[in-house]
FILO-386526 format. One record per residue (C-alpha): residue in one letter; x, y, z. Coordinates in steps of 0.5 Angstrom, whole numbers, plus 500, padded with zeros to 3 digits. Each point is the difference from the previous one (the first is absolute). Layout:
<atoms>
AXYZ ...
</atoms>
This chain:
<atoms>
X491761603 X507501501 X506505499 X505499495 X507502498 X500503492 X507500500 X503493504 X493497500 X501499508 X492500504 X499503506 X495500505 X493505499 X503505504 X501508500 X507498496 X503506495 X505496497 X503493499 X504499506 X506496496 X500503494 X497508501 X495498494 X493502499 X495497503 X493497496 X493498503 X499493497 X493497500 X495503504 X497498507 X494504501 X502506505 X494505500 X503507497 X498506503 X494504495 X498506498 X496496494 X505500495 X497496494 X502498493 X501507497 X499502493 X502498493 X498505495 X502500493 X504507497 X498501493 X502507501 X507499501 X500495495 X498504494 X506504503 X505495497 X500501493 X499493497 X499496506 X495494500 X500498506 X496501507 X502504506 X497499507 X501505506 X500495506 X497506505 X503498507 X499508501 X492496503 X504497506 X497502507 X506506501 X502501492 X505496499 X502492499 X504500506 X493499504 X501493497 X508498503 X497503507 X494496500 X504494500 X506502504 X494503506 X497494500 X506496501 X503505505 X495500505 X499492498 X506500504 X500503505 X502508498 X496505502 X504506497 X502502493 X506504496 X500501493 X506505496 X496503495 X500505493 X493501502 X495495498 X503493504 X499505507 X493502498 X498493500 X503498506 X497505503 X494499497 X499494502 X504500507 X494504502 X495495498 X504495504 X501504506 X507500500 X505506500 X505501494 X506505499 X501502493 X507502497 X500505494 X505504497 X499507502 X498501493 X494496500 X495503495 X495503505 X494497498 X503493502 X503503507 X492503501 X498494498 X505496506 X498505506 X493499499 X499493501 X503502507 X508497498 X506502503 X503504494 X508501501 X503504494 X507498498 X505505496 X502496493 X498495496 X495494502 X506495501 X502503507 X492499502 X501494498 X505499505 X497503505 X495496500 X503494500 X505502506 X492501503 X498493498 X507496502 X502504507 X493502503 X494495498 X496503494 X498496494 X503502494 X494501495 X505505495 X498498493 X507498497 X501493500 X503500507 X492497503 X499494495 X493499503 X498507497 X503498494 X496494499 X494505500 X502502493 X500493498 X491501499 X501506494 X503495495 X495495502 X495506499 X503501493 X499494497 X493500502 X498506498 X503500493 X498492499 X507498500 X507504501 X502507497 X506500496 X504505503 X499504507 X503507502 X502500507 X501506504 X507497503 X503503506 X504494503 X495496497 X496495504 X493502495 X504497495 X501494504 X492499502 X498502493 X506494497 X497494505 X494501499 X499500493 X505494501 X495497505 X495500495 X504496496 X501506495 X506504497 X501508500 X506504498 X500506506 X503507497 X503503507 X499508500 X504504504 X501507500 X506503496 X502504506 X502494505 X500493495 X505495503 X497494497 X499503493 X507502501 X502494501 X496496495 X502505495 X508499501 X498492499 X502499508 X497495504 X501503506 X496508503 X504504502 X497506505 X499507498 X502506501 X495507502 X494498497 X496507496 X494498497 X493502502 X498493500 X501499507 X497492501 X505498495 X506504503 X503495504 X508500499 X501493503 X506501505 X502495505 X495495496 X502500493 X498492500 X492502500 X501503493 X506495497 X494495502 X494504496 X506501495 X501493500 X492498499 X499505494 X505497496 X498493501 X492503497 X504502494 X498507502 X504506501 X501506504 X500508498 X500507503 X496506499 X501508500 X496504506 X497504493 X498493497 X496499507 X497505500 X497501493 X498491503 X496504505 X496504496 X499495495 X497495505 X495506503 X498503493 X500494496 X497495504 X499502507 X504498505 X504505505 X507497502 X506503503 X506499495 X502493503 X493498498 X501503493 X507498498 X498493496 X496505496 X507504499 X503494499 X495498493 X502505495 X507499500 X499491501 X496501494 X505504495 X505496503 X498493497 X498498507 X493498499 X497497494 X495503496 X495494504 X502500506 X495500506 X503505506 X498501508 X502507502 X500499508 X498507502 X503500508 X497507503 X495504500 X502508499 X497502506 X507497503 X503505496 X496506498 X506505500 X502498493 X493501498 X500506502 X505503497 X498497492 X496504496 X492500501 X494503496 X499505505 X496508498 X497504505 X493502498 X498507502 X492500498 X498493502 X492503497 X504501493 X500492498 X502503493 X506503501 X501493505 X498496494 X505504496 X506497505 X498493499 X499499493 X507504500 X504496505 X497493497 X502503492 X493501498 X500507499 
</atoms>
């Protein structure tokens, strides 16, 4: 294995290194030399067929695939890049972690520092869905809460890692071990569907999914056009595709409720000129979805076909209706969504969508009840 530069090509030593010393460009794991990773049983996850949302797209022919990444250890892909970045770390020596996080990467970390033994600190924006920040404090983490949007997480915790010794696990493209983590979901496609998809939808913060889903297809000497999903709430890479530019630039506030994808990139706005630069040369494209589209995505996933995602997980099904009435997808075209967390991340926006909920006052009048039933399922 060895680091190399993506911008200036320059190599550089196997080392806890965030960025290319000439150029400042990212960073990227080339090879693999066997390091150990840190487990919690992490496997192949499923790839299930969704005829359901399938028939939902007048005159499509084609497949859709939901690659479940919710059956991951904590809920999440992210245990996936901290697997390998953990193991890396403590193969070199670090016996103390930090990760910034929307949620979900600090879930992982701590999950997974609490496996190893080690200590780990969190950094979230205070806003963090409450699930995620439950999820973090049981595992034992250090859970530091910071006012604003995540990329001021995303300083604090590399000003940590530089200034005072921690590893830096955060799950952009600054820790190039953790992003070559990624690189098995292509394989895992290829495999899985007998050769590889036509087109895959990728929840897309900064970006580094679509790196891994890309070299990996790629590895296993195939093609893929990758479709990068952001939320319209916070999408500088969709913006920036859109105005036909090659460079990303950062984002404002973020408002969506899709806090794993609300990431506005400022002070690395490289990480999402590079997704940007790998969608185009898939011959892909990238493109935004409404918090209302997110959430009528959810609730397809849970009733259609029985998956509970937060709204990150659910924004490539978002993304179809539109793909589709665009002419983005042909009629045949065999399509991976990658379903990224699970709903427990985020039940508070389950909470508030309409549900069939009756209150049954005489639980011996199963006549009356039944009369509900038949009335809420259209039977009556």
């Amino acid at each position: 294995m060895e680091l190399r530069c993506v911008d200036c090509s320059k190599p550089h030593p196997l080392a806890l290194l965030y960025r290319c010393d000439a150029c400042g460009g990212i960073l990227e794991a080339i090879g693999d030399d066997g390091t150990p990773r840190v487990s919690l049983g992490e496997t192949v996850t499923p790839l299930l067929r969704a005829a359901r949302i399938e028939a939902s797209l007048p005159g499509f022919s084609g497949e859709i695939w939901l690659k479940d990444e919710t059956r991951n250890p904590s809920g999440s892909f992210k245990d996936r890049l901290v697997a390998s970045a953990l193991g890396r770390a403590l193969s070199l020596g670090v016996r103390r972690v930090v990760c910034a996080s929307s949620g979900n990467a600090g879930a992982a970390t701590a999950a997974y520092a609490a496996r190893a033994g080690v200590p780990a600190v969190i950094v979230v924006p205070a806003h963090t869905p409450l699930g995620k920040v439950t999820q973090i404090a049981a595992h034992g983490a250090i859970l530091l809460l910071v006012e604003g949007h995540y990329s001021r997480s995303y300083d604090l915790a590399l000003a940590l890692a530089e200034q005072h010794g921690f590893a830096n696990l955060t799950t952009t493209f600054i820790n190039p071990y953790a992003v070559a983590g990624l690189t098995a979901v292509g394989t895992e496609l290829v495999e899985q569907l007998g050769g590889a998809p036509s087109h895959v939808l990728v929840p897309t913060g900064s970006g580094p999914l679509v790196k891994g889903i890309w070299q990996g297809v790629t590895d296993a000497g195939a093609t893929t056009r990758l479709i990068a999903v952001q939320a319209e709430g916070c999408a500088p890479i969709v913006q920036a595709f859109d105005q036909g530019r090659e460079q990303v630039h950062a984002w404002g506030t973020p408002q969506t409720i899709a806090s794993g994808i609300s990431d506005p990139l400022i002070g690395y706005e490289r990480d999402g000129t590079y997704t940007l630069k790998l969608v185009r040369q898939s011959g892909g494209r990238a493109i935004a979805v409404s918090d209302d589209a997110l959430r009528a995505a959810m609730q397809l996933l849970a009733r259609s076909e029985g998956i509970y995602a937060e709204p990150t997980g659910a924004s490539p099904i978002a993304a179809l209706p539109r793909l589709w009435a665009e002419g983005h997808l042909p009629a045949d075209a065999r399509v991976v969504c990658m379903v990224t967390g699970h709903g427990f991340k985020d039940g508070k926006v389950y909470q508030d969508l309409p549900v069939h909920t009756h209150r049954v006052d005489d639980p011996t009048d199963t006549a009356a009840v039944a009369r509900i039933c038949e009335a809420a399922l259209g039977m009556s």
